[in-house]
C-alpha positions in Angstrom: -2.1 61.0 19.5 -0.9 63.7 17.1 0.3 66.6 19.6 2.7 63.6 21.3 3.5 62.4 17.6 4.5 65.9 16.6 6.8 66.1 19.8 8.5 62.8 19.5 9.2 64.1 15.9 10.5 67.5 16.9 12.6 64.9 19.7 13.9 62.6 16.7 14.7 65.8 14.3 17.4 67.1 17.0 19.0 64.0 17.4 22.2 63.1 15.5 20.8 59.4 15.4 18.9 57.3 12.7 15.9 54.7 12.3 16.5 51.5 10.4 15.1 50.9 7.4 12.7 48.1 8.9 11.7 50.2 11.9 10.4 52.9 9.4 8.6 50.7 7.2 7.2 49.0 10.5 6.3 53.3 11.6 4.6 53.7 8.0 2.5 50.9 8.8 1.1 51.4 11.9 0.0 54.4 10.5 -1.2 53.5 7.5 -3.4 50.9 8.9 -5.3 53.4 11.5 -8.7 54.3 10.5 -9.5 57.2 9.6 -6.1 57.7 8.0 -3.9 60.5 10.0 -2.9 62.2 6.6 -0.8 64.7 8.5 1.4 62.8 10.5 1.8 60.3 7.8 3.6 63.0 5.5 5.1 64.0 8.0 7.1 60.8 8.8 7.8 60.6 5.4 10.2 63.1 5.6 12.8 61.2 7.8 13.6 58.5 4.0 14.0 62.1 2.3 17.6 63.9 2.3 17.6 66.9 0.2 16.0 70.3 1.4 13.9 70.7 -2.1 12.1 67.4 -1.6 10.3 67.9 1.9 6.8 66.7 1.9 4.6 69.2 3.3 2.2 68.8 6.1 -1.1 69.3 3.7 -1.2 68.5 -0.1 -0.2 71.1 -2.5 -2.8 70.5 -4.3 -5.5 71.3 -1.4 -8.6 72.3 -3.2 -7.9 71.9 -6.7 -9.9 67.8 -6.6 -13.6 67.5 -6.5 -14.2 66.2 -3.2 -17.4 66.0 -0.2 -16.1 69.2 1.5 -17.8 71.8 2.3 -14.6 74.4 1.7 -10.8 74.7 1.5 -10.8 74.7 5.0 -12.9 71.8 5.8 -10.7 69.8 3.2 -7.2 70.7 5.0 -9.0 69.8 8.6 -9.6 66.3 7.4 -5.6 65.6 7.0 -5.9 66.3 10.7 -9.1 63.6 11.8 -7.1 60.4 12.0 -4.4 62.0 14.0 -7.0 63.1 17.2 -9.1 60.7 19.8 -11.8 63.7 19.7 -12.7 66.5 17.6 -12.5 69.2 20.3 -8.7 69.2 20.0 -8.1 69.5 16.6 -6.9 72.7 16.2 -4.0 72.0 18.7 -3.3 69.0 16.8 -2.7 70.9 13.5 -0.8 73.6 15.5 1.6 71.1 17.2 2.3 69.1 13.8 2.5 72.0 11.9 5.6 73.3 14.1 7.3 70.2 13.4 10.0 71.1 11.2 9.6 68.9 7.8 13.7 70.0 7.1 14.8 68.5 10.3 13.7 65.4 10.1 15.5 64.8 6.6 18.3 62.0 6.3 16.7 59.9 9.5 16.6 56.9 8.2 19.7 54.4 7.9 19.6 53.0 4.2 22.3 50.6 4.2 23.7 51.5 0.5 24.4 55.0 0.4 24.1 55.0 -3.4 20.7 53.5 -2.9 19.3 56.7 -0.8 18.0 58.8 -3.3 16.5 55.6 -5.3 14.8 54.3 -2.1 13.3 58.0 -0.8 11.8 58.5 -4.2 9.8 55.4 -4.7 9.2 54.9 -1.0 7.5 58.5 -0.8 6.2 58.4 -4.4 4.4 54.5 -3.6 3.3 56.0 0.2 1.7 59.3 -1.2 -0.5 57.2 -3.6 -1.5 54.5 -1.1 -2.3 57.4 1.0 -4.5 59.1 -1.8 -6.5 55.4 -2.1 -6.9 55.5 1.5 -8.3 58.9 1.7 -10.6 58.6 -1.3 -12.0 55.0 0.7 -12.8 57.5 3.9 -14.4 59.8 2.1 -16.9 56.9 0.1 -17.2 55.9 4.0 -18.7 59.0 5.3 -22.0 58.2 3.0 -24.7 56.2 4.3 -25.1 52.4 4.4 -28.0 52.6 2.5 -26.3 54.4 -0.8 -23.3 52.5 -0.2 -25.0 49.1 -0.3 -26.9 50.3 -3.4 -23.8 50.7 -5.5 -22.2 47.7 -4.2 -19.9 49.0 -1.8 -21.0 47.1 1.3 -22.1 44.0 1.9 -24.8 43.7 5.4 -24.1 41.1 8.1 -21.6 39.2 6.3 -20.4 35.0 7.2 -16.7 35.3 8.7 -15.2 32.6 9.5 -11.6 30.8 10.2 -9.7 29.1 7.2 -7.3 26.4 7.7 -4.9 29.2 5.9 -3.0 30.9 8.8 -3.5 34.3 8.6 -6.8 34.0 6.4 -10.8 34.4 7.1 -13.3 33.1 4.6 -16.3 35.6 3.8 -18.9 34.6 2.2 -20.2 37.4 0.1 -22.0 38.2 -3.4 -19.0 36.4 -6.1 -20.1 39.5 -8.1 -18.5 42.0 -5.4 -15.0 41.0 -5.1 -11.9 39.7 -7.0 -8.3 38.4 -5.9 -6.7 41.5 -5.2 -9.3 43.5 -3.9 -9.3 45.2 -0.7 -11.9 45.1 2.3 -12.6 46.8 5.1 -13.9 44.7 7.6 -16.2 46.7 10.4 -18.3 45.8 13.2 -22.2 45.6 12.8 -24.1 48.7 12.5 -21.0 51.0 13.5 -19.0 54.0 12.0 -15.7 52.6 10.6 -14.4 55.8 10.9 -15.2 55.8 14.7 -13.3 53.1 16.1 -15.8 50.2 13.8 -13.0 49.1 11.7 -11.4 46.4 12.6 -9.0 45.6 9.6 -8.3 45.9 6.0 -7.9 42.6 3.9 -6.7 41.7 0.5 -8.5 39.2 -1.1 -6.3 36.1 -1.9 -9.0 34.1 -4.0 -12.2 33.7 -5.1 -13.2 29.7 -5.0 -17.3 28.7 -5.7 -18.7 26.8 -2.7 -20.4 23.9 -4.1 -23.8 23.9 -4.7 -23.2 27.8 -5.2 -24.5 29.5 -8.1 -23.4 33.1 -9.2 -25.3 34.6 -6.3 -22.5 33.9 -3.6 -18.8 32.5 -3.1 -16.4 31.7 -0.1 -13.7 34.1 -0.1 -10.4 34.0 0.6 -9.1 37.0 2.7 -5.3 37.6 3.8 
């Protein structure tokens, strides 16, 4: 996946063409919604909304290192920008090397924003909003990499949960602890006894409400998932 990303980018950055505005935000999604999260290629693509030379997002944080986070080193914690951009482990190291020849400058000014005195508005809050998503997303991979066990303890996970349809399109009712979610909240939904960072996950809901089944007392709710 990421060594033919990195060569449709290095295709798109010599190219005299340009994305629309809905094609990119349809790009960032895609993305964004892959599990683990390909850090890498998603700052990558980031760089097509941006137009000036001093504002290219770099391949790996700046701030690489400098966080307390479940690595084991530097190294370890730059590799895991890379895991959500490969099928398999083994090639990760071409991975990095092919997306890190990708040239972040000329990919700049790719996408067609229909006001030009919008252009700088829209690059900075569409980077500034996508780098923070993509800081929540990481932080949720890296609570994901504990056990089940710890993770159910503090309230993270919930065993063998009730899904079911609603009569709301695009909705599933779960019934879970009412004490574990709000409207608002996030889940990630995963297949019984698997690794949501191995192909388990199967999507990432918002919670849209909270309503008491009756005859339920604070123990559990139906909720409402979008």
């Amino acid at each position: 996946l990421g060594k033919e990303y990195a060569e449709v980018l290095q295709l798109v950055g010599c190219c005299t063409c340009k994305i629309e505005v809905k094609h990119f935000a349809q790009l960032l999604d895609c993305l964004l919604l892959r599990m683990p999260t390909p850090v890498a290629m998603v700052r990558l693509t980031l760089n097509l909304v941006m137009s000036h030379s001093a504002d290219v997002i770099p391949l790996v944080p700046p701030t690489l290192g400098s966080q307390k986070r479940n690595f084991d080193d530097a190294a370890d914690e730059e590799r895991s920008s890379f895991w959500g951009c490969v099928s398999d482990r083994a090639s990760l190291l071409e991975v990095q090397t092919a997306l890190a020849n990708v040239d972040g400058k000329s990919l700049l000014g790719k996408v067609n924003i229909p006001e030009a005195s919008q252009n700088t508005y829209f690059a900075h809050f569409a980077s500034l909003l996508n780098l923070e998503f993509l800081e929540e997303l990481v932080a949720l991979s890296e609570r994901l990499r504990r056990s089940p066990e710890e993770l159910a303890r503090e309230g993270h996970l919930v065993k063998d949960a009730l899904v079911q349809p609603s009569r709301e399109p695009f909705h599933l009712e779960l019934r879970v602890p009412s004490n574990y979610v709000s409207p608002g909240n996030s889940l990630l939904l995963a297949k019984s006894a698997s690794d949501p960072l191995s192909g388990g996950a199967l999507c990432v809901a918002q919670v849209a409400s909270c309503p008491p089944s009756p005859g339920d007392n604070d123990e559990a709710s139906s909720n409402g998932m979008q």
